[in-house]
LUMLO-8701 format. One record per atom (N, C-alpha, C): residue in three letters; x, z negated, y negated. Coordinates in steps of 0.2 Angstrom, whole numbers, plus 5000, padded with zeros to 4 digits. Layout:
! LUMLO-8701
alaXZY ...
! end
This chain:
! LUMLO-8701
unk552445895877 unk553145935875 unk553045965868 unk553745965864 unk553745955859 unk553646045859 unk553746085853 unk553746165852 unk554546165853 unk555046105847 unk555746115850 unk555846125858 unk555746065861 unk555846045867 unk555946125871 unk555346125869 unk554846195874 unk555746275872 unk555646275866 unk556346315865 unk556846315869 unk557146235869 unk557746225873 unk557646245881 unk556946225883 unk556846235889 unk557046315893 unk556546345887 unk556646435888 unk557346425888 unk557646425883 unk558646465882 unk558846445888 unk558546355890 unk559046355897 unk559046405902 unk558446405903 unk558146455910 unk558546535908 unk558546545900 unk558846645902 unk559346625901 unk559946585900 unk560646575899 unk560846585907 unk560546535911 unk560746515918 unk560746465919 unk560546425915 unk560446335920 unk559846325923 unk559446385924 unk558846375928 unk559046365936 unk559646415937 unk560046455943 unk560246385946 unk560246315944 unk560746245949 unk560146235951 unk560246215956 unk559946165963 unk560246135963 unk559946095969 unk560246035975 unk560546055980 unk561146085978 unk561546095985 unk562046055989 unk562146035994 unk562846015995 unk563346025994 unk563846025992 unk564546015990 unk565046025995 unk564746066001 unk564946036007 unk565346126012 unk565746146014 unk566146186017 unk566246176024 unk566346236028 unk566746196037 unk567446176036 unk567646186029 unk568346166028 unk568046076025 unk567746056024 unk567646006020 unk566945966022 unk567045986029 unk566245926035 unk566445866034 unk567245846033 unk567145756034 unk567045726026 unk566945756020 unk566845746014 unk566245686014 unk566045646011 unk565445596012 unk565045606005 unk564545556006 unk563945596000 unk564045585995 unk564745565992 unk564745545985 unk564945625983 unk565045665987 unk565245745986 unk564945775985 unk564145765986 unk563545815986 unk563245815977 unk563245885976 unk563145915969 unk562545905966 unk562445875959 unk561745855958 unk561745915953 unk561145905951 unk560745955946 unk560845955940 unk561546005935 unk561845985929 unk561245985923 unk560746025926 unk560446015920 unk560145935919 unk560045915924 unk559745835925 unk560145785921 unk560745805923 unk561345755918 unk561645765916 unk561845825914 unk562145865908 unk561945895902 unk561145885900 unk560745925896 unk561045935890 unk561545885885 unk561745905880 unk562345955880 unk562845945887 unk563245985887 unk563246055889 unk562346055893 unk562146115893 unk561846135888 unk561546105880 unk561546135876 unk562146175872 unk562746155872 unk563446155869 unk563446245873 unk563446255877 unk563646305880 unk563046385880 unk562546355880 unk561946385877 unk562146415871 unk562146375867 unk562346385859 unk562946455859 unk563346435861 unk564046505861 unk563646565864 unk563546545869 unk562946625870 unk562746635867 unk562046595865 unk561646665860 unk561846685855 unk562346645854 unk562646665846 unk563146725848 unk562946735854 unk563646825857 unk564346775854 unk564446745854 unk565246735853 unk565646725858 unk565446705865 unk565646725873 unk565146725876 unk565446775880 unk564746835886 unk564546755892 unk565146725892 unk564946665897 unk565646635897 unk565246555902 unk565746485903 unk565346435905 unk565946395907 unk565446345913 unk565846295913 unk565546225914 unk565946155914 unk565646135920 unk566046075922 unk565946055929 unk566245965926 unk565845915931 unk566145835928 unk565945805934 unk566345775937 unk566545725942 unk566145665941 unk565645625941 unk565345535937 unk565645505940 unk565345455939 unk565845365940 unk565545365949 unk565045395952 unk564745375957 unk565045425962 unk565445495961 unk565845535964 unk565445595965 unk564745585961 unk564445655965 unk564845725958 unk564545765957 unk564845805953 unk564245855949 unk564145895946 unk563745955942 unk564045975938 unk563746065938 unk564046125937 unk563546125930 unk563846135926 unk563146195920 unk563646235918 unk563046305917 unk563446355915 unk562846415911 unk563246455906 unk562946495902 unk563146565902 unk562646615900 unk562946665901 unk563146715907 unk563446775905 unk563646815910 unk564346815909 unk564746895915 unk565346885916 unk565646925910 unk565246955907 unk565746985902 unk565047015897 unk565047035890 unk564647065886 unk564147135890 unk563647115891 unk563147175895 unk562947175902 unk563447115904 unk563447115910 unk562747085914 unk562647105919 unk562047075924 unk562147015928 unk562946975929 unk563246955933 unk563346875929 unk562746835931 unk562946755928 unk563646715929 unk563746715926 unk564246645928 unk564146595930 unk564446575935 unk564146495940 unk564946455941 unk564846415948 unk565546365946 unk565946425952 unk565646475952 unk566246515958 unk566446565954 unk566446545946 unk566646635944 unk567446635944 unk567846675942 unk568546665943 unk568746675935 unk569046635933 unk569546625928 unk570546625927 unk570646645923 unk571246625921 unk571446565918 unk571746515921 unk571946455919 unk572646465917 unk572846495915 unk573546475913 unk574046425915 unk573946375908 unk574446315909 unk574046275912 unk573446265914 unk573446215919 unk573546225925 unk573846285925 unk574446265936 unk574946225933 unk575146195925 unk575546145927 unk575346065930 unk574846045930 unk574545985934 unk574446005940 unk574546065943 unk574446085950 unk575146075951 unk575846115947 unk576446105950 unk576646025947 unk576345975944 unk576845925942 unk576445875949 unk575845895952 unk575445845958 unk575945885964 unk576545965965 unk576845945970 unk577345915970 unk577745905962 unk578445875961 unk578145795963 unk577645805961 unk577345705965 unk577545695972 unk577145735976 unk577045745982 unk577845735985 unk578445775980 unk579245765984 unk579245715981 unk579145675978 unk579445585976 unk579145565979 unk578445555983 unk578245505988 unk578645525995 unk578745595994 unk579045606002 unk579945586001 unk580045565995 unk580745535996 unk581045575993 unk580945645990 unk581645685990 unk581945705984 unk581945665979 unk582145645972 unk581745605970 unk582045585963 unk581445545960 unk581645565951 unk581245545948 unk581345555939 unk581645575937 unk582245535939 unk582945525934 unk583445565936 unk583345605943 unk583645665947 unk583945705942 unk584645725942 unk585045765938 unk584545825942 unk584545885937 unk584145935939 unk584845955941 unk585545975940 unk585945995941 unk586145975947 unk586145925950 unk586045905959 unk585745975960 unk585145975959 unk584646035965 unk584846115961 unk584946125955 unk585046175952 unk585846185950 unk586346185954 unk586946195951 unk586946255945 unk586546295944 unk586846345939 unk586546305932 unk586446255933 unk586246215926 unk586746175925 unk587246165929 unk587846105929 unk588246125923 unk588446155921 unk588946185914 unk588446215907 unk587646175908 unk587146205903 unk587446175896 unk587246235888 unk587446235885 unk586846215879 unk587146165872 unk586746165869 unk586746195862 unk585946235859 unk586446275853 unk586546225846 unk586946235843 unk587146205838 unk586746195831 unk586446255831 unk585846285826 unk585546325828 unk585146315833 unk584746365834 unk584046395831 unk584046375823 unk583546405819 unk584246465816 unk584746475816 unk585246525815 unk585446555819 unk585946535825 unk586146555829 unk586246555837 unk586646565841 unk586646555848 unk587346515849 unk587546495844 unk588346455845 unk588046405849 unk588446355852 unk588346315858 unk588846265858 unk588846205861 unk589346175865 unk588746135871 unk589246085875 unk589246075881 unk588546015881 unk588246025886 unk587645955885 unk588045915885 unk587645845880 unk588145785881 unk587745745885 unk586945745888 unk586645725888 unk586445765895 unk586245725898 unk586045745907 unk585145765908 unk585045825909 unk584445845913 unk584145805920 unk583345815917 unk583345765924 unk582645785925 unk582345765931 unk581745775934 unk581145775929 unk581445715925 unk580745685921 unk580845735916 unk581145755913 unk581345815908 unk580845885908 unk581045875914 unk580645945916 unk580045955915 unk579545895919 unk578945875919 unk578745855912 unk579145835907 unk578645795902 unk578945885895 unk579245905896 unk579345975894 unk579845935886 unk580245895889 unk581145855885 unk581745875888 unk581545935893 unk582245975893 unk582746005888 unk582446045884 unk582746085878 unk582446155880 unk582246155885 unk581746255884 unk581246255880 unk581046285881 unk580846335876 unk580346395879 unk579646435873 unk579746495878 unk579546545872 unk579746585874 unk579646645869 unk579546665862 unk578546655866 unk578246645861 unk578046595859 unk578446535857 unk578246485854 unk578546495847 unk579046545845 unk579346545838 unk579946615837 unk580146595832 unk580746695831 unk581446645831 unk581546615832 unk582346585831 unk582546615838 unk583446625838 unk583846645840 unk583646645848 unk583746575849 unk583546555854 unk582746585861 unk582346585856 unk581746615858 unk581746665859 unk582146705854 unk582246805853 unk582646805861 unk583046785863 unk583346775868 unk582846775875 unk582646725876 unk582146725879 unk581946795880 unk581746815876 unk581346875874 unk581546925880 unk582146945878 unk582646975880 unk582746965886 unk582746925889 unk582746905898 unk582246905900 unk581446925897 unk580946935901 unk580646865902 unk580846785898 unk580646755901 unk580146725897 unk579446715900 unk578746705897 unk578346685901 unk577746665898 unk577146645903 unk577046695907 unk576446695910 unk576246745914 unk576046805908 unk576346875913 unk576246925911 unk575846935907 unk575246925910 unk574346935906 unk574246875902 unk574646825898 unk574646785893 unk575146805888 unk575546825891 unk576046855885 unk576446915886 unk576246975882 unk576547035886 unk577247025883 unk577647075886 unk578247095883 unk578647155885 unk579147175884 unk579147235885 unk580147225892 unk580147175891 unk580947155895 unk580547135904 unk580947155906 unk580747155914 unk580947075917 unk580347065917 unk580346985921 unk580746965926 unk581246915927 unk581446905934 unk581046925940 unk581246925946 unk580946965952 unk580946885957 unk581346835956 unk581146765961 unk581346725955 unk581446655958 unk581746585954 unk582246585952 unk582746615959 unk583346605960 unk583746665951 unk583646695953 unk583446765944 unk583146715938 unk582646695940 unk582446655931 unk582946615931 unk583146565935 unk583746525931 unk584446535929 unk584646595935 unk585246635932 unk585246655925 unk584646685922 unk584646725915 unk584346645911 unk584146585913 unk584046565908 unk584646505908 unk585146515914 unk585746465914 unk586246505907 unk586146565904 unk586446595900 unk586246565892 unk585846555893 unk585346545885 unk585746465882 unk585646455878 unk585846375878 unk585146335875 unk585146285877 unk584446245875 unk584446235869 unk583746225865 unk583746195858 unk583746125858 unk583946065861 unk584146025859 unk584345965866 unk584845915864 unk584845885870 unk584545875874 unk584345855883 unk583945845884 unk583745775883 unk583045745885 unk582745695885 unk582545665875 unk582745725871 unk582545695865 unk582245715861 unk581845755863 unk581145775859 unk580645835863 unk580045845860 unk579645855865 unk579745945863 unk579645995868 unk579646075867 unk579346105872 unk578746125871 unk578546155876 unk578846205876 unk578946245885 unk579246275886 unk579246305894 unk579746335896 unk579746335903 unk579946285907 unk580046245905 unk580246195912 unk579746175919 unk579146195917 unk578646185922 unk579046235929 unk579146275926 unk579546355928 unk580046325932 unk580546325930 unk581146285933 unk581046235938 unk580446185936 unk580346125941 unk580046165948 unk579946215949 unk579646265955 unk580446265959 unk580646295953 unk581546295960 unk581646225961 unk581646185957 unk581546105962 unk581446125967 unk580646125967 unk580246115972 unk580446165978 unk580546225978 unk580946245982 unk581546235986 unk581946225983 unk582446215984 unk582646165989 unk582046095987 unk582046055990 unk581546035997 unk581346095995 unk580546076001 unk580846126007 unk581346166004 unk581346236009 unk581046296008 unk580546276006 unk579946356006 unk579846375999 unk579646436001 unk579546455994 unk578846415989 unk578946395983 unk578446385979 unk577546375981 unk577746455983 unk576746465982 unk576546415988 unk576946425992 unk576946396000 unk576946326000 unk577346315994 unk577146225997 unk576446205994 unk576446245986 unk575846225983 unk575146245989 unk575346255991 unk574546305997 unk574546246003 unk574946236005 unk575146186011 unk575046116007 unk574946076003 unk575046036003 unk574646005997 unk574246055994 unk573846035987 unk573146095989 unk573146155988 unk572746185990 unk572346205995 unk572646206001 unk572346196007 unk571946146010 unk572346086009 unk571946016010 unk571346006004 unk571546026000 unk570746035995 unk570346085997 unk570446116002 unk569946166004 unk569846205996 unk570346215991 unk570446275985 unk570546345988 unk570046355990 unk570046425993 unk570046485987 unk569746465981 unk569846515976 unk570146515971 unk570846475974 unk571146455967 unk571746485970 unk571946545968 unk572446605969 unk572946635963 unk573546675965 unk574146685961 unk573746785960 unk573246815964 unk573146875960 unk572446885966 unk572146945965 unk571446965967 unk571346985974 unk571146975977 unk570846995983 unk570447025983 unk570247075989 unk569547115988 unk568947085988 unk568647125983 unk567747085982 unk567947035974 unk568547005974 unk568546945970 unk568446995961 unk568747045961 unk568647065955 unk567847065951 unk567547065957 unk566747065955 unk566246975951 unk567146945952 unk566746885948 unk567346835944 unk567646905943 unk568146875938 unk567846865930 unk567846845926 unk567746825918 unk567946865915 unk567746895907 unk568146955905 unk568546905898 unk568946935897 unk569646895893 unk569746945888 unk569446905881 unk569646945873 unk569946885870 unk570346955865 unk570546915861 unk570246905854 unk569846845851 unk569646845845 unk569846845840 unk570646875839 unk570946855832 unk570846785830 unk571446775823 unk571346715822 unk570846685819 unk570846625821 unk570146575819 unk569446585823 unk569446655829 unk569146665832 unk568546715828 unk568946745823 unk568746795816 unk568546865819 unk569046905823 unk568846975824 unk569346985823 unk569247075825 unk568647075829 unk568947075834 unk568347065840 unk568747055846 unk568947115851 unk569547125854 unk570047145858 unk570047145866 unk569747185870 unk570047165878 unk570847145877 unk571047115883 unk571647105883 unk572047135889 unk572247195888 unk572347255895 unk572947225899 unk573247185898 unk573647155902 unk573547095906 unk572947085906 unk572747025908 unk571947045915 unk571747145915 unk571147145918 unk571347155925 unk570647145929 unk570647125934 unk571347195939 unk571247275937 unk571747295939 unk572647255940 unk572547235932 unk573447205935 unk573347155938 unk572947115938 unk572747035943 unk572647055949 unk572647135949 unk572547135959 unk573347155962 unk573847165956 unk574447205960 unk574847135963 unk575047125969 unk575547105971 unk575947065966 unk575946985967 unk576646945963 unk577346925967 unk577546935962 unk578246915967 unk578546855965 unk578546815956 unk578446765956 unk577946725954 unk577946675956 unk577346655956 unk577446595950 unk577346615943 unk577346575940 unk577246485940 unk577446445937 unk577246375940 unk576746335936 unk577146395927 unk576846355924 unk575846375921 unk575846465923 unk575446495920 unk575146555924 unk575246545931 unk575146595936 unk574446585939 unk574046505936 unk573446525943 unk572846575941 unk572546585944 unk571846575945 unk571346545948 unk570746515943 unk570246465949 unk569546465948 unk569346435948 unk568546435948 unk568446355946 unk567946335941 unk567546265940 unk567646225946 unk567446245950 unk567246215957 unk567946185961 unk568446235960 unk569146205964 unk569446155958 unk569446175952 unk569846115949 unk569446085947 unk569046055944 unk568645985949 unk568745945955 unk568846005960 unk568845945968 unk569645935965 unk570245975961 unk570745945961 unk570945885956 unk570445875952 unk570445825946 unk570245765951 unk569845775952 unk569345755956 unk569645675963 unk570145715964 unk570645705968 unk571145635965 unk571245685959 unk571845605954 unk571545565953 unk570645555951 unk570345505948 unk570245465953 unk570145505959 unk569945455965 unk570545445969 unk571145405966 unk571845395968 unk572245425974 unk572045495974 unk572345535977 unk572045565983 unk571545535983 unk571145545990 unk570445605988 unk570345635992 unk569945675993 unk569245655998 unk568645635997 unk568345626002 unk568545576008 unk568645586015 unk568945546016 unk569845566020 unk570045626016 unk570545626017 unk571045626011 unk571645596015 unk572145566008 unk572445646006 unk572545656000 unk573045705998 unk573945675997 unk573845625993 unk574345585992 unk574145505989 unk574745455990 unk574645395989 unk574245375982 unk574045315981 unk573645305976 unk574145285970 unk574745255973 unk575345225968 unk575545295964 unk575545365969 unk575745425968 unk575145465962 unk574745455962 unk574345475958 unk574245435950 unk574345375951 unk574545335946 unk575145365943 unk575545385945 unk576145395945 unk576045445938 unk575745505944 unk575645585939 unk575445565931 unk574845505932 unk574445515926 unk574945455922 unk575445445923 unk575545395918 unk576045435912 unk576245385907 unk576645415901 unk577445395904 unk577545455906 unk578345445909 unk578845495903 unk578645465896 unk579045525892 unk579745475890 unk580445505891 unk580845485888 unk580845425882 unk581145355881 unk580845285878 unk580945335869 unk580545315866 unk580745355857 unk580445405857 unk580245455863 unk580045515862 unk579145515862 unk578945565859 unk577945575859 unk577945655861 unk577445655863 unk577245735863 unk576545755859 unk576445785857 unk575845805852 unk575645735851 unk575845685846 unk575645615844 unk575345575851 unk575645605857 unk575345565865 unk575945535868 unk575745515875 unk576145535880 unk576345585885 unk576645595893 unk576645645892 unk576745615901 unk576345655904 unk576345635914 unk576645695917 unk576445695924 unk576645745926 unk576345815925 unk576545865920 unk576345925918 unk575745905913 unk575545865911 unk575145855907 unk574945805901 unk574545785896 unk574645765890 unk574345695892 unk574545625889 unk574245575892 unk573845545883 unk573545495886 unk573145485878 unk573545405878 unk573945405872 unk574445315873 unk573845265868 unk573845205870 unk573545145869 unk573445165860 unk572945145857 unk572645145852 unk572345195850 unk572345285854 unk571745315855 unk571245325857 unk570745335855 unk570045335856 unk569845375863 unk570245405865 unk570445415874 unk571045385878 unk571245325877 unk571845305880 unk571845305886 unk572345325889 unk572245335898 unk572145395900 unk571745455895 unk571445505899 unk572245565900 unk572245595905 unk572645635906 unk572245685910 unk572745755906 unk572645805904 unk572945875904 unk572645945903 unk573045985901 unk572546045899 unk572846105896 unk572346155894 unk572746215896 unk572346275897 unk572346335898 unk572546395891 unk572946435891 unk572846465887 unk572346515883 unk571846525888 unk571346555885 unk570746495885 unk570946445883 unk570546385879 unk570146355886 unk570046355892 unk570146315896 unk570446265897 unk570146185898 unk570246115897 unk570146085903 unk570546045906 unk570446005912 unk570445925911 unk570445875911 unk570745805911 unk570145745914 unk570445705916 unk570145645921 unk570245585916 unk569445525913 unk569645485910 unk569845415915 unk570145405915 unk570045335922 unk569645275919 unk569645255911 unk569445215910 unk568445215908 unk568245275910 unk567745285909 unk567545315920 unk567945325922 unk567945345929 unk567645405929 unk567845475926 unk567545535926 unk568045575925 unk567945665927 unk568345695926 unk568045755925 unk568045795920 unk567845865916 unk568245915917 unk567845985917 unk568246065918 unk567946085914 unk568246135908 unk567946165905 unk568246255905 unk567846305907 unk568146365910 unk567946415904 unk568046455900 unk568046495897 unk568746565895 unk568546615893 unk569146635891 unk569146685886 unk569546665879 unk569346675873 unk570346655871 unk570546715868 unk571246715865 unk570946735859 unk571646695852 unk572046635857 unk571946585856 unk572246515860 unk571946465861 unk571546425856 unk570846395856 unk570446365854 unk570246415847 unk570446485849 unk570146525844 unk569446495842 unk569046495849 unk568446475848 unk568346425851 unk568046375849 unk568246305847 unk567546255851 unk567646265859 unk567046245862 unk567146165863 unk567746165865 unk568046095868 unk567846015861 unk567946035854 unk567745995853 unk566945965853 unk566446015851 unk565646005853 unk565745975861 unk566046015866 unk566045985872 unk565945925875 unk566545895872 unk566845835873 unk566545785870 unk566045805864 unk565645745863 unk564945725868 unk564745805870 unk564145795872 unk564145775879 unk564845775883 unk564945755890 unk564945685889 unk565345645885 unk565145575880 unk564345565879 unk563945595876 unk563445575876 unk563045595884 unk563245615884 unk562745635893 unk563045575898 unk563545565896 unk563845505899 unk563645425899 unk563445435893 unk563145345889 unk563845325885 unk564345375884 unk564945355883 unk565045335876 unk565245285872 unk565345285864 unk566045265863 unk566445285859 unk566845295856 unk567145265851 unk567545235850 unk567645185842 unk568045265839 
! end
């Protein structure tokens, strides 16, 4: 053994990648799962991604974080670095909890999936069918000036929603008229991602009243804006399913995945493995900031809405078995979640014909990679404190990457990540 070697060996053992074993993968919620389930030993077949993570620790620039990867044979590993916050005693493993932000929207665009298999709309569904306060929606005429408006000429629709070609908008995406409005109505991500000082709607039936007032920035279906429409697609789903939001997602995506920690605020005990959340200024420069609106205290009070697009919380270990899920055509083990054609479905580019989204395509709640990228097929989404989720199919694997570090890609794990999941893979790349 080399003196290098011997180095990286030590940093693994004080970081935490000493702490994986050979466990099974396995719960009384999840006996019928088969061995493609059972968890192998990340340092064994992750060792460069468990370099990548390593590195950010000892250079103190996050207290901890952890990646988790689904292989082509089904089994899965965790590597992980660090502790739960700067001093802490408390490592991080794949059951820490995290704020995941915007990736609940791959959780809400897999149950708008789930109502097109069960038959209760489909795509091209005028949102104003299920939402009549959107029936007389208003577009602004310049909305880099003002709020003048006239009438959509142009029809909102399911696919709008999901691929974020509606016309909203959110808040904090920019200062034009339209956004400042926004503002004004309380409507944003989740609280602890974007504070503000306007009182957020109390249900759906409220969010879409005050953003039935707003007028859109632009037709729907003709360009891309992130925004809230993740949000909005929750009253779909209510509306249509009968039940409230949290309940179908818990009934029909969570439960069946045995995602026991993948929750809308804290339960007792759980604040003891929650991740701490700074903000590092731009560039990831300093200094760095708690972020008081985001600590375990407010994550334990009572939600009343359950945001769709930026409300979860979860752990490596659940979004995994959820990715987990799309790769292996909707199936879980040997229980089905949803059809295979349905899962196809989520991951495909269903963006409006003419339209792109960040130079891609654009599936359900998440980003697709279009033909002549160096990841074509991979679909996707990210977390606003730089947490990254996406499944390649054409390599048959699927990655989580947990950390939380404002604002997004302040600190920039995800590109070193990505190569060395690739290389730990055997994976190359034109």
């Amino acid at each position: 053994m080399t003196r290098q070697s011997a180095l990286f060996d030590r940093r693994r053992l004080l970081l935490g990648a000493g702490a994986l074993g050979l466990v099974p993968a396995l719960s009384a919620c999840n006996a019928s799962l088969n061995s493609a389930d059972i968890e192998v030993r990340g340092i064994d077949r992750l060792p460069m991604t468990q370099d990548v993570l390593n590195r950010f620790v000892a250079q103190s620039r996050l207290p901890g974080l952890c990646a988790g990867v689904q292989f082509p044979d089904g089994s899965k590993a965790f590597v992980q670095a660090g502790t739960l916050d700067f001093g802490s005693f408390t490592r991080v493993n794949r059951d820490t909890l995290f704020r995941i932000y915007s990736m609940t929207k791959l959780i809400t665009g897999a149950a708008a999936a789930l109502l097109i298999e069960d038959g209760k709309f489909a795509l091209d569904t005028p949102v104003a069918d299920i939402i009549p306060e959107f029936a007389d929606i208003k577009v602004a005429t310049n909305p880099a000036r003002n709020l003048n408006a006239r009438k959509a000429q142009k029809t909102m629709t399911i696919r709008h929603l999901l691929t974020h070609t509606s016309g909203f908008t959110y808040a904090h995406a920019g200062n034009n008229p339209v956004q400042r409005a926004y503002g004004r109505e309380g409507l944003a991500m989740a609280a602890s991602a974007t504070s503000g000082s306007a009182r957020p709607p109390a249900n759906y039936d409220e969010l879409v009243e005050r953003l039935a007032t707003i007028p859109l920035m632009f037709e729907p279906g003709t360009r891309y804006e992130y925004g809230v429409s993740v949000d909005v697609l929750a009253v779909v789903i209510e509306r249509v399913s009968g039940m409230p939001y949290a309940d179908f997602v818990q009934r029909r995506i969570l439960d069946p995945l045995a995602m026991q920690d993948t929750i809308w605020s804290l339960r007792d005990g759980d604040a003891e493995r929650l991740a701490a959340i700074y903000n590092y200024g731009a560039n990831g420069a300093g200094p760095r900031r708690a972020v008081a609106d985001a600590s375990a205290e407010v994550l334990s009070r009572p939600v009343s809405l359950h945001l769709a697009g930026s409300g979860l919380l979860s752990t490596a270990s659940d979004y995994l078995d959820f990715l987990g899920m799309l790769l292996n055509e909707g199936s879980a083990g040997r229980r089905r979640i949803m059809k295979p054609e349905t899962a196809q479905l989520m991951r495909s580019d269903i963006l409006p014909e003419g339209v792109s989204a960040l130079n891609g395509g654009h599936g359900f709640g998440g980003w697709v990679a279009r033909e002549g990228h160096k990841r074509a097929g991979e679909f996707g989404w990210s977390g606003n404190a730089s947490t990254q989720a996406w499944i390649d199919p054409a390599h048959d694997f699927a990655a989580v990457l947990m950390m939380q570090a404002l604002p997004y890609r302040a600190i920039d794990v995800l590109t070193p990540l990505r190569a060395a999941i690739d290389a730990d893979l055997g994976i190359t790349r034109a």
